[in-house]
C-alpha positions, 0 to 999 in steps of 0.5 A: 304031572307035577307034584306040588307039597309043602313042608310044613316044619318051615312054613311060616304063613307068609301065604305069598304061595296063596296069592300068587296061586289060590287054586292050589294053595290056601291058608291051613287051618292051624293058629299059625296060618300055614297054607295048605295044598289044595291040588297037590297033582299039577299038569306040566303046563302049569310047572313054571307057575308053580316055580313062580309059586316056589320062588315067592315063599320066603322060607322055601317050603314049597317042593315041586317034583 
């Protein structure tokens, strides 16, 4: 399983993760709309997504382990 976080000092709502993977991220409900992790334990089938996912975020926020 892969663990899927995002750091949320250097998000900056871009949401990019949010669109590319809507059942694992959606937009958090501060002012800034910094997204959130809806299913932080993800399968192993599903690693080269969430790097895609990583990838698409402008700030790399995104942590996957």
């Amino acid at each position: 399983m892969a663990k899927v976080s995002i750091d949320y000092r250097i998000c900056r709502g871009h949401q990019m993760c949010v669109l590319g993977l809507p059942d694992v991220f959606a937009v958090g409900p501060d002012d800034e709309g910094r997204a959130m992790v809806i299913l932080g334990r993800q399968p192993d089938e599903r690693l080269a997504a969430l790097r895609d996912a990583a990838a698409s975020c402008p700030e790399n926020a995104i942590r996957i382990e």
